[in-house]
Backbone as XML, in Angstrom:
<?xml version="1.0"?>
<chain id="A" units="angstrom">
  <residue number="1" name="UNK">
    <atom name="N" x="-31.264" y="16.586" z="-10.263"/>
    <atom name="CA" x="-31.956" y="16.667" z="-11.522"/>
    <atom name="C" x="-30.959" y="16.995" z="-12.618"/>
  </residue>
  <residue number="2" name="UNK">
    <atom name="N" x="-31.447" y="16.636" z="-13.664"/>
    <atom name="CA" x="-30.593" y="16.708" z="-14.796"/>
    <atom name="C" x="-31.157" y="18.008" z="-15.832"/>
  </residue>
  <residue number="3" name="UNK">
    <atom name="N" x="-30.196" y="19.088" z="-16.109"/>
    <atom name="CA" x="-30.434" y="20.392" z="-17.181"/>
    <atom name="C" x="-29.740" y="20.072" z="-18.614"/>
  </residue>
  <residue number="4" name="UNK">
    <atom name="N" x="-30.274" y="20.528" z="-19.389"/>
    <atom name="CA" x="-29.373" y="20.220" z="-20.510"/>
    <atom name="C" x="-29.705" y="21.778" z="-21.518"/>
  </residue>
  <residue number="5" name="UNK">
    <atom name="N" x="-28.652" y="22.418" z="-21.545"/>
    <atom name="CA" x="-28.137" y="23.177" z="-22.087"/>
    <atom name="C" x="-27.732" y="23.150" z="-23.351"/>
  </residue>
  <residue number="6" name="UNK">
    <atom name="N" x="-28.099" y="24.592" z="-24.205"/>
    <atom name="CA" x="-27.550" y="24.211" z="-25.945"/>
    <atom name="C" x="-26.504" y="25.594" z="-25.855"/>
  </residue>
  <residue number="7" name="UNK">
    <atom name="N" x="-25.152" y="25.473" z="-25.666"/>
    <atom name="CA" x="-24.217" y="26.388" z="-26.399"/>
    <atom name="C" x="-24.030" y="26.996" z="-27.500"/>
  </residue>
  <residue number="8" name="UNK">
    <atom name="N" x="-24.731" y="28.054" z="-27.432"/>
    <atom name="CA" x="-24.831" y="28.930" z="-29.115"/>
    <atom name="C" x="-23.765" y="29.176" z="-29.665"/>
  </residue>
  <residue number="9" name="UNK">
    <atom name="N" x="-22.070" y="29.117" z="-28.987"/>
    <atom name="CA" x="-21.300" y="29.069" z="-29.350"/>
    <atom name="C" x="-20.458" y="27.596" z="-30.139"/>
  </residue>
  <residue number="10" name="UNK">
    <atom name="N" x="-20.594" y="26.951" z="-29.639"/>
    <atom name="CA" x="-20.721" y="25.340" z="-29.954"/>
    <atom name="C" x="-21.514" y="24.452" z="-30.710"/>
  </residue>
  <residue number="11" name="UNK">
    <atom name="N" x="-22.577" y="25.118" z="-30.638"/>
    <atom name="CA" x="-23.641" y="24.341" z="-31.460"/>
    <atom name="C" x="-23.541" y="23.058" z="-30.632"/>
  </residue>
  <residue number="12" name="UNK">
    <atom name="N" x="-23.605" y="22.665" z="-29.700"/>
    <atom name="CA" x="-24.019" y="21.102" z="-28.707"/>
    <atom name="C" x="-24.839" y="21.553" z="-27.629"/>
  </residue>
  <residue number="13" name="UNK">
    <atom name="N" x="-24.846" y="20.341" z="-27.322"/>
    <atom name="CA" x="-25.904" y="20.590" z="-26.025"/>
    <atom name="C" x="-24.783" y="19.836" z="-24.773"/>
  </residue>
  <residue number="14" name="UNK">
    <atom name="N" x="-24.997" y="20.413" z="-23.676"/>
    <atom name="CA" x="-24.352" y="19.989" z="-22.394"/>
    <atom name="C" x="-25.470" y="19.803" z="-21.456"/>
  </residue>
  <residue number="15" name="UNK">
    <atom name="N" x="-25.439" y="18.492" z="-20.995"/>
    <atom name="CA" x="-25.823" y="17.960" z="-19.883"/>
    <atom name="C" x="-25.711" y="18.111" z="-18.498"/>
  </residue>
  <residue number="16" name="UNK">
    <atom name="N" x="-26.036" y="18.459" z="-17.650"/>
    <atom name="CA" x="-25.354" y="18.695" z="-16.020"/>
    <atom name="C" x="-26.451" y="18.432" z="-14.940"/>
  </residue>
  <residue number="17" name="UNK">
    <atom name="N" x="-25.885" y="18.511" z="-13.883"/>
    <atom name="CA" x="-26.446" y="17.935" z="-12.709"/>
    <atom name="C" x="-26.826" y="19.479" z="-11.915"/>
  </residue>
  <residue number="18" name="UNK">
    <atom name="N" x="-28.182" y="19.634" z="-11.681"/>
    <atom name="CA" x="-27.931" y="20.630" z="-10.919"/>
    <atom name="C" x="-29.215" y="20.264" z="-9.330"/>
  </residue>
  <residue number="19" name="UNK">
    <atom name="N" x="-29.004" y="20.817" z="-8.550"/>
    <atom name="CA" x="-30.018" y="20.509" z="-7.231"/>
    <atom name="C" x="-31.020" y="21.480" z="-7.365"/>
  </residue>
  <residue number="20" name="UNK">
    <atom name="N" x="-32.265" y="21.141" z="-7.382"/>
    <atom name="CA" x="-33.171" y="22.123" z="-7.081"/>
    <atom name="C" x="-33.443" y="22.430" z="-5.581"/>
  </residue>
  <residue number="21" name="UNK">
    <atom name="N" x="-33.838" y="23.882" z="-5.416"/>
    <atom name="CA" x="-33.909" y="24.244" z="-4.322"/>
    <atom name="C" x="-35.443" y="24.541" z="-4.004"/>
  </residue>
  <residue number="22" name="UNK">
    <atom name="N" x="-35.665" y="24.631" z="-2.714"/>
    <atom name="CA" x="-36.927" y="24.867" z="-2.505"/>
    <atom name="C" x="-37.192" y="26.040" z="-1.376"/>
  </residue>
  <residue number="23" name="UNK">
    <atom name="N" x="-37.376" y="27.263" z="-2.692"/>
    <atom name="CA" x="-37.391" y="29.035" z="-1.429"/>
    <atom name="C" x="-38.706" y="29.194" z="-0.476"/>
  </residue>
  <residue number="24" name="UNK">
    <atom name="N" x="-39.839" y="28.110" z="-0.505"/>
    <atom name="CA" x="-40.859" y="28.224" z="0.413"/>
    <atom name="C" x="-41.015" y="28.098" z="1.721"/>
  </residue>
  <residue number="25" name="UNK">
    <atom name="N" x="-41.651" y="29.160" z="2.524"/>
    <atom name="CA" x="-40.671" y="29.224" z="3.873"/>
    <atom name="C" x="-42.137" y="27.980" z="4.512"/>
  </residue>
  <residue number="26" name="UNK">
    <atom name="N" x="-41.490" y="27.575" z="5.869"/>
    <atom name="CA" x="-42.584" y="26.518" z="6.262"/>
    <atom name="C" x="-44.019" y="27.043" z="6.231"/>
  </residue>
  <residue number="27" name="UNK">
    <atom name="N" x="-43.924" y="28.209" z="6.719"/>
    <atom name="CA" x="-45.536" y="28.699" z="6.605"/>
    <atom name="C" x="-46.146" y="28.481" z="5.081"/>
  </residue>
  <residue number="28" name="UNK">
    <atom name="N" x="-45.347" y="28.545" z="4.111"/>
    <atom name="CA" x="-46.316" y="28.439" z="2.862"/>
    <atom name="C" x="-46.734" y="26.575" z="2.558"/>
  </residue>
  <residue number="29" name="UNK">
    <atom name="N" x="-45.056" y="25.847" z="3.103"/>
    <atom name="CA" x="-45.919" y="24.471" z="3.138"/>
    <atom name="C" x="-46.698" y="24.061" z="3.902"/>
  </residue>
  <residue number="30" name="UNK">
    <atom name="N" x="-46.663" y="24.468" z="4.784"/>
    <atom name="CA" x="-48.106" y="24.377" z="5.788"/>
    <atom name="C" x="-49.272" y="24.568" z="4.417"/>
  </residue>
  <residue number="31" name="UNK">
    <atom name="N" x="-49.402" y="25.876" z="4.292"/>
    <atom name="CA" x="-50.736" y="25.969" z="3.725"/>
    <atom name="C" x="-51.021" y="25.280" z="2.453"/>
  </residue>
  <residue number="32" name="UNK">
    <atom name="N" x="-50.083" y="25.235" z="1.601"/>
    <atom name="CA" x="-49.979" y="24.112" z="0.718"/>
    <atom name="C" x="-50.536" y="22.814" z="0.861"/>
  </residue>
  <residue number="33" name="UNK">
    <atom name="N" x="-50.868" y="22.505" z="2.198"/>
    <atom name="CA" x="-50.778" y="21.265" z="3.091"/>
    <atom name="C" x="-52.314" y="21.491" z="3.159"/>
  </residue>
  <residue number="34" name="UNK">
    <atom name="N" x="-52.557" y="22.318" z="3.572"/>
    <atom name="CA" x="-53.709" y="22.767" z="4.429"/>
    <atom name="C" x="-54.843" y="22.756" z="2.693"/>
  </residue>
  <residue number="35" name="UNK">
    <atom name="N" x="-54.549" y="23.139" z="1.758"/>
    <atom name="CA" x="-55.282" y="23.486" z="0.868"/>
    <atom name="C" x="-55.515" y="22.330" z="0.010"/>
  </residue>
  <residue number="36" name="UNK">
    <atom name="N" x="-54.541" y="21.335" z="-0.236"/>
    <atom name="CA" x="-54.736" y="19.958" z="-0.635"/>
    <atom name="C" x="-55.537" y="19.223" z="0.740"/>
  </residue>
  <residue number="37" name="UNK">
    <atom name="N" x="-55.229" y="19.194" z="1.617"/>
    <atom name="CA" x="-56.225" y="18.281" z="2.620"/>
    <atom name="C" x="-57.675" y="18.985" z="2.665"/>
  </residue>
  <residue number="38" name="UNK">
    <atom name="N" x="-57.525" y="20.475" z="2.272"/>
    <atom name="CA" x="-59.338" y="20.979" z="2.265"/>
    <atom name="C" x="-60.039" y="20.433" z="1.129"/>
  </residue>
  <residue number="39" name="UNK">
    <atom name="N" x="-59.547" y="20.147" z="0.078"/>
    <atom name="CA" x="-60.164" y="19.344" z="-0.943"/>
    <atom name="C" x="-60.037" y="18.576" z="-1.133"/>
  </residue>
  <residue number="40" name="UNK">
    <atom name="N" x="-59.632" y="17.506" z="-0.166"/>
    <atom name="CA" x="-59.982" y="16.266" z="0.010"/>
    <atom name="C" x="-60.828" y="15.951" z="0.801"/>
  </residue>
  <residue number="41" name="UNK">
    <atom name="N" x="-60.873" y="16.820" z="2.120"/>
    <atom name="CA" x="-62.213" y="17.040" z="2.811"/>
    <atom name="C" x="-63.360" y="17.483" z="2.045"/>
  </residue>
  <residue number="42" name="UNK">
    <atom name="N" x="-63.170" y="18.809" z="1.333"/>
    <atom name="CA" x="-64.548" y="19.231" z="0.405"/>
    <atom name="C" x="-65.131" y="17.729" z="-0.281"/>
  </residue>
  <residue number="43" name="UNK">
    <atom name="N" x="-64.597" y="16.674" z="-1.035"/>
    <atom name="CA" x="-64.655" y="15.536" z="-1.818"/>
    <atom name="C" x="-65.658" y="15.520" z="-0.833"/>
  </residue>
  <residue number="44" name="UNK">
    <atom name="N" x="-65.312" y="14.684" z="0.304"/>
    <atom name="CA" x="-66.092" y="13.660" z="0.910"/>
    <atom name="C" x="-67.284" y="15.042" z="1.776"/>
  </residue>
  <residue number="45" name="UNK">
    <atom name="N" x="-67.447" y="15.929" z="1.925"/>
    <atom name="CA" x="-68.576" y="16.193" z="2.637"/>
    <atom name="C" x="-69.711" y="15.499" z="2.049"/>
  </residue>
  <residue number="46" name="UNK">
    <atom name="N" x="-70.602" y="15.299" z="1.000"/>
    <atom name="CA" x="-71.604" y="14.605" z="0.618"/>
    <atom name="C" x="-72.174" y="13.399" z="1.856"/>
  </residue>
  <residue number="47" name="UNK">
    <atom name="N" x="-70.818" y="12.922" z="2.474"/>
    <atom name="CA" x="-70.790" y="11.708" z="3.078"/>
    <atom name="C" x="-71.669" y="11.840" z="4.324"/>
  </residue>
  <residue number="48" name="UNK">
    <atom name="N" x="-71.578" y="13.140" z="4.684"/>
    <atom name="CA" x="-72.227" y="13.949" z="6.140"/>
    <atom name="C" x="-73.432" y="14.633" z="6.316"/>
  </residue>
  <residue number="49" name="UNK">
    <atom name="N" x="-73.877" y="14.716" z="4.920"/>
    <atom name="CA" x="-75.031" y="15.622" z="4.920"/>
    <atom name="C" x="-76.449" y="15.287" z="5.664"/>
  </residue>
  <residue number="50" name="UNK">
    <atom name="N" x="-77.007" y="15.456" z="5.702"/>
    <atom name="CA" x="-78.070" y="15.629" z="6.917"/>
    <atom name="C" x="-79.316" y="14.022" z="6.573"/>
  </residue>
  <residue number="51" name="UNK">
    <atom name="N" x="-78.710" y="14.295" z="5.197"/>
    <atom name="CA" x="-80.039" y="13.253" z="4.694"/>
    <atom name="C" x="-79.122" y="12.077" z="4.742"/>
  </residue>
  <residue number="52" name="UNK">
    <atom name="N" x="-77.975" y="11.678" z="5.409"/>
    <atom name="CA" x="-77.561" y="10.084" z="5.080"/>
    <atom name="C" x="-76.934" y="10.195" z="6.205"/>
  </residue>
  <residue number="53" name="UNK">
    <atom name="N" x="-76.872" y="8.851" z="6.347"/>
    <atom name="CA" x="-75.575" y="8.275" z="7.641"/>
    <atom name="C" x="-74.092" y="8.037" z="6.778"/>
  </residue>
  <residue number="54" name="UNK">
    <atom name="N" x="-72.970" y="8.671" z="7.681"/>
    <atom name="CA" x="-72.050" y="8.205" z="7.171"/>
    <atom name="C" x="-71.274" y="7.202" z="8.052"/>
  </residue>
  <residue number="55" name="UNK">
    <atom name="N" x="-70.330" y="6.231" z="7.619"/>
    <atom name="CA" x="-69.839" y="5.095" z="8.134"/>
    <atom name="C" x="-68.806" y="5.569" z="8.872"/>
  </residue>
  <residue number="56" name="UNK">
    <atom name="N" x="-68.230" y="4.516" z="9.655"/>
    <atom name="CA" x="-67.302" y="4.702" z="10.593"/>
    <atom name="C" x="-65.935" y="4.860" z="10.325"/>
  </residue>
  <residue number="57" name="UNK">
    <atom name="N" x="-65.941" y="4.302" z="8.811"/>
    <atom name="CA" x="-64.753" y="4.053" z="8.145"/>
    <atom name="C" x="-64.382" y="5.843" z="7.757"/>
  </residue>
  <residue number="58" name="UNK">
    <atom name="N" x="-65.772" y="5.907" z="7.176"/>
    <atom name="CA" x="-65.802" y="7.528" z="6.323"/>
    <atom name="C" x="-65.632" y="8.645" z="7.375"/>
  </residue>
  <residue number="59" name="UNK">
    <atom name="N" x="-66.089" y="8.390" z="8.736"/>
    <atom name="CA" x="-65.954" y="9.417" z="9.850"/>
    <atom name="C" x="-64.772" y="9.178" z="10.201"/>
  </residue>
  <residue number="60" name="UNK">
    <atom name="N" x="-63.532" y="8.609" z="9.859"/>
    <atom name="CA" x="-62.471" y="8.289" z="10.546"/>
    <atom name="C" x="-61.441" y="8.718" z="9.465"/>
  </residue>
  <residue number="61" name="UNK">
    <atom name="N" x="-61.625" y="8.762" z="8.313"/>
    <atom name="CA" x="-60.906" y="9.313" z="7.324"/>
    <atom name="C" x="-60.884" y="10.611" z="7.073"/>
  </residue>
  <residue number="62" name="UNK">
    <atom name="N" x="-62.039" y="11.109" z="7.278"/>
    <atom name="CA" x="-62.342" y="12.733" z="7.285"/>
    <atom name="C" x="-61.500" y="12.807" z="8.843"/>
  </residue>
  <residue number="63" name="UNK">
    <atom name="N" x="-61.724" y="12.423" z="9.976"/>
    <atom name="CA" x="-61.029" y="13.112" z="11.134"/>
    <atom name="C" x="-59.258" y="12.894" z="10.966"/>
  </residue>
  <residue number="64" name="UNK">
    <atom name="N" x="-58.953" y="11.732" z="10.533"/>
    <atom name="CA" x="-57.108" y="11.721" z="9.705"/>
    <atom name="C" x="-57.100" y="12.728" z="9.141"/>
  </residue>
  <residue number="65" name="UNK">
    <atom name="N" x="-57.454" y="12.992" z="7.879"/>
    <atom name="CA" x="-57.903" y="14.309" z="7.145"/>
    <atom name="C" x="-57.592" y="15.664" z="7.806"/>
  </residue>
  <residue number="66" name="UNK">
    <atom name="N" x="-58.493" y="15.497" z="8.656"/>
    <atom name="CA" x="-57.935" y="17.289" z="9.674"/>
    <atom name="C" x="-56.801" y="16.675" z="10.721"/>
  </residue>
  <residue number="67" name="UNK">
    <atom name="N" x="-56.590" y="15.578" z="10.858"/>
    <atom name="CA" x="-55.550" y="16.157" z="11.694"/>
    <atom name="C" x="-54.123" y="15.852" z="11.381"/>
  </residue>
  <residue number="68" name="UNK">
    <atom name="N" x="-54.265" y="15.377" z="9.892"/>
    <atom name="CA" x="-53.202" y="15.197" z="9.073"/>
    <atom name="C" x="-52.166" y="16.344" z="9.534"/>
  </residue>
  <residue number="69" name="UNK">
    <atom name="N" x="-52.619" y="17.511" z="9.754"/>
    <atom name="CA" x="-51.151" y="18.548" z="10.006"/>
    <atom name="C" x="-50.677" y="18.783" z="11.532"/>
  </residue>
  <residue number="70" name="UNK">
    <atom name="N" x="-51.203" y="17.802" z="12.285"/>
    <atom name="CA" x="-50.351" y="17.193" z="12.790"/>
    <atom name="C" x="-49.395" y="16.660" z="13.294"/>
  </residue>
  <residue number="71" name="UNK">
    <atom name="N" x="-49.416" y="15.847" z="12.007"/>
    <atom name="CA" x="-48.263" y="15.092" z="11.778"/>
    <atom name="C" x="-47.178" y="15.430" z="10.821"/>
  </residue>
  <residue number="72" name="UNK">
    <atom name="N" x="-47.909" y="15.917" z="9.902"/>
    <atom name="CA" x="-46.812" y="16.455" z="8.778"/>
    <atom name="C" x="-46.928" y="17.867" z="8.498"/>
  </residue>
  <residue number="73" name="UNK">
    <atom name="N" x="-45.873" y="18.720" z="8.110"/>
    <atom name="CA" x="-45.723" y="20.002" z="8.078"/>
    <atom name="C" x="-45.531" y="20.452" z="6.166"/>
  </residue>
  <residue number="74" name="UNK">
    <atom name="N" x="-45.847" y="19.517" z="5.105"/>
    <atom name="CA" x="-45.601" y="19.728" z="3.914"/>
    <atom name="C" x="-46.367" y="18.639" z="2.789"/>
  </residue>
  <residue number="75" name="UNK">
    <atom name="N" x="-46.164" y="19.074" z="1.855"/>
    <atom name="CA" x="-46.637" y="18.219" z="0.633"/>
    <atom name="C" x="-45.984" y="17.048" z="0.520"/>
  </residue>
  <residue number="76" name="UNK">
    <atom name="N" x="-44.338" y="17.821" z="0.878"/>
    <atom name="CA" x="-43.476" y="16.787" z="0.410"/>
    <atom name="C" x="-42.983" y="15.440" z="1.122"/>
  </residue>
  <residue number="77" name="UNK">
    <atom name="N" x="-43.591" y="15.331" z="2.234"/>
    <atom name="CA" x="-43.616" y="14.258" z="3.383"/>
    <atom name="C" x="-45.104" y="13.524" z="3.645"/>
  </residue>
  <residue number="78" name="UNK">
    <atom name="N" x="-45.911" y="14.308" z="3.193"/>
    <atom name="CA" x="-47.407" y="13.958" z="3.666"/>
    <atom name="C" x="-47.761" y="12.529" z="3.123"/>
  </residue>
  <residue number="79" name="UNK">
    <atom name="N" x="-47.941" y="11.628" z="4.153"/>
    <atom name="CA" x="-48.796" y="10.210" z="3.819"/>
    <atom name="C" x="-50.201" y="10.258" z="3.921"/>
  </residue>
  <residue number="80" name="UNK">
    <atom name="N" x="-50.923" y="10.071" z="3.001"/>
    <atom name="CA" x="-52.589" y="10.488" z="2.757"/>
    <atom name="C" x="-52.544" y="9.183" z="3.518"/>
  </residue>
  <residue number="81" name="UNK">
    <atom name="N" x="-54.208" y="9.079" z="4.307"/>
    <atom name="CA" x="-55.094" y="7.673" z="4.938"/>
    <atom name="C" x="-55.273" y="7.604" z="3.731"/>
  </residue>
  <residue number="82" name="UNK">
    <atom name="N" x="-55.816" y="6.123" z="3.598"/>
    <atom name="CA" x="-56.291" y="5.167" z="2.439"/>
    <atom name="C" x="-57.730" y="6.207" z="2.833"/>
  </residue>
  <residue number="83" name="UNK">
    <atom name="N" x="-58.642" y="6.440" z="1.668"/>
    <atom name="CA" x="-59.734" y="6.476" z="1.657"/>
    <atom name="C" x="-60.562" y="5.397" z="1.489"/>
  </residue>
  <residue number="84" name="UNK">
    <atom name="N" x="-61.871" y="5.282" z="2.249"/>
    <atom name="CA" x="-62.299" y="3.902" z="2.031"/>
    <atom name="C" x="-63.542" y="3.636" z="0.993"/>
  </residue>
  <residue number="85" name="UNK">
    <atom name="N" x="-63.753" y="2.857" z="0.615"/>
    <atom name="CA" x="-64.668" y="2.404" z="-0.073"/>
    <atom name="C" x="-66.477" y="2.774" z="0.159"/>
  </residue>
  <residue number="86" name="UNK">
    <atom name="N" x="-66.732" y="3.584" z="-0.577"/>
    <atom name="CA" x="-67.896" y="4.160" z="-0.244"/>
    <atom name="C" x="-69.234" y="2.752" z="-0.798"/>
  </residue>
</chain>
């Protein structure tokens, strides 16, 4: 990533390259993980409720959904299922 800096001594600005780091230990991307896939689950409960049938497509996206962690341990790797067309 790119910082850009203003030298109060100089009066310019300097440009530089710096790496961002990331201090979150796996347990917090886990839950990070865990808290974006619960509200994507919360979205679709409607789909389940007692008074409708839900499709096979929609029962199969909600079960990707939970077992999304799984497979991935973060935000920053996570491939969402296509949600399908209600």
């Amino acid at each position: 990533m790119k910082e850009v800096i203003f030298d109060m001594q100089t009066g310019q600005t300097i440009e530089r390259d710096y790496e961002q780091v990331d201090y979150r230990t796996a347990e917090e991307k886990l839950a990070s993980l865990r808290v974006a896939r619960d509200l994507k689950l919360s979205a679709t409960d409607w789909w389940v409720m007692s008074d409708r049938t839900a499709t096979q497509a929609q029962l199969d996206y909600r079960q990707a959904l939970r077992d999304i962690t799984n497979t991935y341990t973060s935000l920053d790797d996570v491939v969402w299922p296509e949600e399908p067309n209600v």
